[in-house]
C-alpha positions in Angstrom: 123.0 89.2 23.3 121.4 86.2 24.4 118.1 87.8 26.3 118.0 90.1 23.2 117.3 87.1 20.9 114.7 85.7 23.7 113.3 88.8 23.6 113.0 88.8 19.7 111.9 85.1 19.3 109.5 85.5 22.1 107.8 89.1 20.2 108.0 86.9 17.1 106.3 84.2 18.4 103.7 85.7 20.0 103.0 88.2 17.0 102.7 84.8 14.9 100.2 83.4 17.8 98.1 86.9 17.6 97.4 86.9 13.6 96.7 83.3 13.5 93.9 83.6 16.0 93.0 87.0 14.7 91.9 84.7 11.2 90.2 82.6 13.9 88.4 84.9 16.0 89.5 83.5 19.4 88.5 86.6 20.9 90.5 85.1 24.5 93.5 84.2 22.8 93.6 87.1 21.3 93.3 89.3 24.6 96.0 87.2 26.0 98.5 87.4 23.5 98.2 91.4 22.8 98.7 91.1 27.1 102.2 88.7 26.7 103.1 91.1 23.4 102.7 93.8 25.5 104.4 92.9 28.2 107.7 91.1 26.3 108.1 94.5 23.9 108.2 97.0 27.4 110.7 94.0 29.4 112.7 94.2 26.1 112.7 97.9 26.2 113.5 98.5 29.7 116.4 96.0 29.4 117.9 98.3 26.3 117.3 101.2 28.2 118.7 100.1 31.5 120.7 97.6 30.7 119.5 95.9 34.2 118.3 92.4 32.8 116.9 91.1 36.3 113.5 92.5 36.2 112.8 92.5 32.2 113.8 88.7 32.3 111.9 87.7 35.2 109.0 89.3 34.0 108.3 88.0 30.5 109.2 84.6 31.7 106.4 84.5 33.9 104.1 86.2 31.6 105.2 83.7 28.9 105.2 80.6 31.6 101.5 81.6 32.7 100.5 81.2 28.7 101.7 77.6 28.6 100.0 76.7 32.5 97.2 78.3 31.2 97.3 76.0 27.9 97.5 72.9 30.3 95.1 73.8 32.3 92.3 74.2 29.9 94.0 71.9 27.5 94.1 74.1 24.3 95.0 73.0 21.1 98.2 75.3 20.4 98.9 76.2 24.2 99.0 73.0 25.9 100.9 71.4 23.4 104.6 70.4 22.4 104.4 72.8 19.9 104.0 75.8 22.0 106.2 74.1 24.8 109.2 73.6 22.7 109.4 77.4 22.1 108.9 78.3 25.9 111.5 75.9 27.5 114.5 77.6 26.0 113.1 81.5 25.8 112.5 80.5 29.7 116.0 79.1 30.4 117.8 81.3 28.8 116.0 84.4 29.7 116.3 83.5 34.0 119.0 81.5 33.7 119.6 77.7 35.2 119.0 78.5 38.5 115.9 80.1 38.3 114.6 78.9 35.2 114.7 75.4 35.2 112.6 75.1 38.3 109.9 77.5 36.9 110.1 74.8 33.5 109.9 72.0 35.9 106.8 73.2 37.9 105.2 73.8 34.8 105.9 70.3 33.8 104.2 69.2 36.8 101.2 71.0 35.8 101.3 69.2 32.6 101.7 66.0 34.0 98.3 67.0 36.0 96.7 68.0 32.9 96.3 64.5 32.2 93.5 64.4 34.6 91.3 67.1 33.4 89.6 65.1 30.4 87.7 68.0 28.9 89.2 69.5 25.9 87.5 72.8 25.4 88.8 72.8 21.5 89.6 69.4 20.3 86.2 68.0 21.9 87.7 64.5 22.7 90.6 64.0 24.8 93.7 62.0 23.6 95.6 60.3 26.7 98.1 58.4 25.2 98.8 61.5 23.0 99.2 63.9 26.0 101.4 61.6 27.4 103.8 62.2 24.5 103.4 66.0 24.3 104.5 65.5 28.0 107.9 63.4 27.6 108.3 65.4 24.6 107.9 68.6 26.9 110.3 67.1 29.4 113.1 66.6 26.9 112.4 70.0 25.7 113.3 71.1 29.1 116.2 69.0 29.3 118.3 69.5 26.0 117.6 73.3 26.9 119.2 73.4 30.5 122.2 71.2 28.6 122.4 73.9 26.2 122.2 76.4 28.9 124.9 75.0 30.8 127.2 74.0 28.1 127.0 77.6 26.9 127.6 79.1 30.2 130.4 76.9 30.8 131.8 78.1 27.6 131.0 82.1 28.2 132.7 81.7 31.6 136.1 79.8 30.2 136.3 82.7 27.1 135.8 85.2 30.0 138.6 83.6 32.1 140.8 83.3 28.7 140.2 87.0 28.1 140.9 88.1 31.4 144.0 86.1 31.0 145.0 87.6 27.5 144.6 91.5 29.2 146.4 90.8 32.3 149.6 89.3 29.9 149.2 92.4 27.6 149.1 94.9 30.3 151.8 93.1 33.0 155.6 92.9 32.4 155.9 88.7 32.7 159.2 89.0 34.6 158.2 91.7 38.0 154.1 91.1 37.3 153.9 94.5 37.4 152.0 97.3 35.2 153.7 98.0 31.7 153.9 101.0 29.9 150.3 100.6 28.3 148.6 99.4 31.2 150.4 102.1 33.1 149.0 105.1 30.9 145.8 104.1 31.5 145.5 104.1 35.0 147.5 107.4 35.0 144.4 108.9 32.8 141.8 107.1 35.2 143.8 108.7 38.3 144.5 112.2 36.4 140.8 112.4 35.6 139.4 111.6 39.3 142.3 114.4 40.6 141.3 117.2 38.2 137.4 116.4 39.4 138.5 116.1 42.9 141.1 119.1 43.0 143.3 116.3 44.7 147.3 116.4 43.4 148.6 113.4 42.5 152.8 112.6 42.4 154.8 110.9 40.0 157.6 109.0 41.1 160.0 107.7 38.4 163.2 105.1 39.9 165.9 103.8 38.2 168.6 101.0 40.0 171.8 102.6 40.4 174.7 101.3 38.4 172.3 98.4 37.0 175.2 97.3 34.2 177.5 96.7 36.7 175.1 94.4 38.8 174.7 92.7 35.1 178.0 92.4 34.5 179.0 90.3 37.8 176.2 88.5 38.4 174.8 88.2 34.7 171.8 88.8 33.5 169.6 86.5 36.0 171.1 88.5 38.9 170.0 91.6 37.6 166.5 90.0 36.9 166.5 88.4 40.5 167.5 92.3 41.7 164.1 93.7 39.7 162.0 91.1 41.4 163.0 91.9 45.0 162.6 95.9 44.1 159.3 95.1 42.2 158.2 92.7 45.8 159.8 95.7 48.0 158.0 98.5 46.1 154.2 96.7 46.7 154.9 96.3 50.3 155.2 99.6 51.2 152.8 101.5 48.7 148.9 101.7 48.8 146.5 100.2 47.2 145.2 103.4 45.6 148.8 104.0 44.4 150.4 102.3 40.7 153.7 101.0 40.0 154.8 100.0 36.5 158.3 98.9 35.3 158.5 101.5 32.6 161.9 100.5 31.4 164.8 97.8 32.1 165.9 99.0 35.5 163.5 102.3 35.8 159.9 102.2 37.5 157.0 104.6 37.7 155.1 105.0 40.5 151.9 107.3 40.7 150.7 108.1 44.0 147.2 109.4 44.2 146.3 112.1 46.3 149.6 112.6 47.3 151.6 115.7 47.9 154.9 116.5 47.8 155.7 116.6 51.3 154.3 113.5 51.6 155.7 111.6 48.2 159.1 112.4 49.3 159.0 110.7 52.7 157.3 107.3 50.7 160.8 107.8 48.1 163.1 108.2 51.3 161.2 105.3 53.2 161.6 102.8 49.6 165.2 104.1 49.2 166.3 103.7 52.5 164.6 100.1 53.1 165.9 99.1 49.5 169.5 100.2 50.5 169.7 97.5 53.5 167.6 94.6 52.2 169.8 92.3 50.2 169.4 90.5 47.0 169.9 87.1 46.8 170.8 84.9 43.8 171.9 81.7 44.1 175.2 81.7 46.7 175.4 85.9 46.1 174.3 88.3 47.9 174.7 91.6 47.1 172.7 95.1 47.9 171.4 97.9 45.2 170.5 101.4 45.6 168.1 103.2 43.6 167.6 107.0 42.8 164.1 108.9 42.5 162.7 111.8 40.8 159.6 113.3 42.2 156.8 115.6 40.4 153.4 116.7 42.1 151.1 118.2 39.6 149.8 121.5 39.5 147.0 120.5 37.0 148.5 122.8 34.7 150.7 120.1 32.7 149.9 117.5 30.9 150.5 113.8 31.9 153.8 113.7 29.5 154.9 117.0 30.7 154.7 115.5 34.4 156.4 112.3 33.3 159.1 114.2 31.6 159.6 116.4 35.3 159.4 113.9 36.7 162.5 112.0 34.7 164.6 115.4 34.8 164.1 114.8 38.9 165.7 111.5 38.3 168.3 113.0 36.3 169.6 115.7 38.9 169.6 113.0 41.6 172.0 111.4 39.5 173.9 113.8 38.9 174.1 115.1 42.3 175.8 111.5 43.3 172.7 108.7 43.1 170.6 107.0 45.8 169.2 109.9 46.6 165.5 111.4 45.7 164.9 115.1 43.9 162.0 116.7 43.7 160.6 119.7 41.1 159.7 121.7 44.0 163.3 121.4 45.6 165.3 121.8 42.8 168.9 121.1 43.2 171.6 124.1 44.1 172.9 125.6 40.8 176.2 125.1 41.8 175.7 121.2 42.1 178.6 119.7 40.8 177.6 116.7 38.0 179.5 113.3 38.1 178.6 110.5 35.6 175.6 108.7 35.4 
């Protein structure tokens, strides 16, 4: 937004610079500000079009920045003077940024500086020292309240940016495990379902729930069961991929979505998590105590949507507990029939 209004001043500007010495028939100026319109209209366009602002801003900073050494040098009326300069320290600064920007404006204050020396005036006729030395402090301070208001607004783009960041990362993580909610959760899922149906790689959905979590509330409280979430939530990101997501989609139930993953292969992570889960134990305060967890396990056949996969996924979950928990089931080895069904 801010290069867009450069942009726009700048066209303005020079559009206003064009008709007044169109009434005046400075057939140079003229030339050179159809040249700079020119030129600022196509970097403005390229940078809507592309939406690479490198180039477009570079660009019409130097064309704009060889206007005002070209003022100096011959010492015209408009160009070489505070009038002109106050309009190009900020389009400058704000279109390159700090870095690049400010040292361009300074090098052109140098010229100015120089421009002392050259005592013919091609316009006004007689050459006003004392006055030039004005334009130039006055030139100089235009350079300087624009890098403060550069930097001051930069500082404050950067800490809304951090502050943002912040806000998305709370809305999307559960504040106890640091983990992926539900929201954040569904859209990864879409991102990953989208890449496997391009890719024709199957993904697998893992959903876990803690075994007999209301009993682990009910003798340690409610902090032991939150201290047995963290170590499952610090357990699960140790042994799954990067590429892979984890979200704690209820109070003691997590989903886990392993991309390009088969069902062969989804299993053995499960077994590997359940079995490593099953001898680590939790600790809270002088307790210690161990949990088991059981899994349900769904590779998709791209013919289902995401919450038909879910809901395989949580009827996987459902037969393991059935069959007796910490155990995994997967929809392509469905229990026996004859299974017998205990509580969950």
């Amino acid at each position: 937004m801010a290069l867009v209004s450069c942009y726009v001043i700048a066209i303005i500007l020079e559009m206003v610079l064009l008709a007044i010495h169109s009434f005046a028939g400075d057939k140079e100026i003229i030339t050179l500000m159809v040249s700079c319109l020119g030129i600022t209209t196509f970097c403005m366009t390229h940078f809507l079009i592309t939406r690479k602002h490198t180039f477009s801003s570079i660009t019409m900073a130097l064309s704009l920045s060889c206007i005002a050494v070209y003022g100096l040098l011959v010492n015209h009326a408009f160009l070489g003077s505070t009038i002109w300069m106050l309009f190009i320290s900020p389009i400058v600064i704000f279109s390159m940024g700090l870095k690049w920007g400010l040292p361009v404006m300074i090098a052109i204050l140098v010229v100015a500086c120089l421009s002392i020396f050259n005592v013919t005036n091609s316009v006004a006729g007689v050459y006003n020292v004392l006055g030039r030395i004005r334009e130039i402090f006055a030139f100089g301070g235009s350079i300087a309240l624009s890098s403060a208001a550069y930097y001051i607004w930069e500082q404050t783009y950067d800490r809304m940016r951090l502050l943002t960041d912040q806000l998305e990362n709370q809305a999307g993580c559960d504040p106890l495990t640091g983990l992926a909610n539900r929201r954040l959760m569904y859209q990864q899922m879409e991102r990953e379902r989208s890449r496997a149906l391009r890719t024709n790689q199957p993904y697998t959905i893992l959903i876990a729930d803690l075994d007999h979590f209301k009993l682990i509330n009910d003798t340690y409280g409610h902090p032991g069961g939150d201290a047995a979430l963290v170590m499952i939530s610090n357990l699960f990101n140790r042994h799954l991929r990067r590429k892979d997501f984890i979200a704690r989609w209820g109070g003691e139930e997590f989903l886990i979505m392993l991309g390009s993953t088969k069902s062969k292969d989804a299993k053995d992570v499960a077994e590997r998590i359940r079995t490593v889960l099953s001898k680590t134990p939790v600790k809270y305060g002088e307790h210690s105590f161990t949990v088991t967890v059981s899994v349900g396990i769904h590779t998709t056949d791209m013919q289902t949507t995401l919450e038909q996969e879910i809901a395989l996924a949580d009827e996987c979950l459902y037969q393991a507990k059935m069959r007796g928990r910490n155990q995994t089931v997967s929809s392509q080895t469905p229990p026996p029939q004859d299974a017998i069904p205990t509580a969950v």
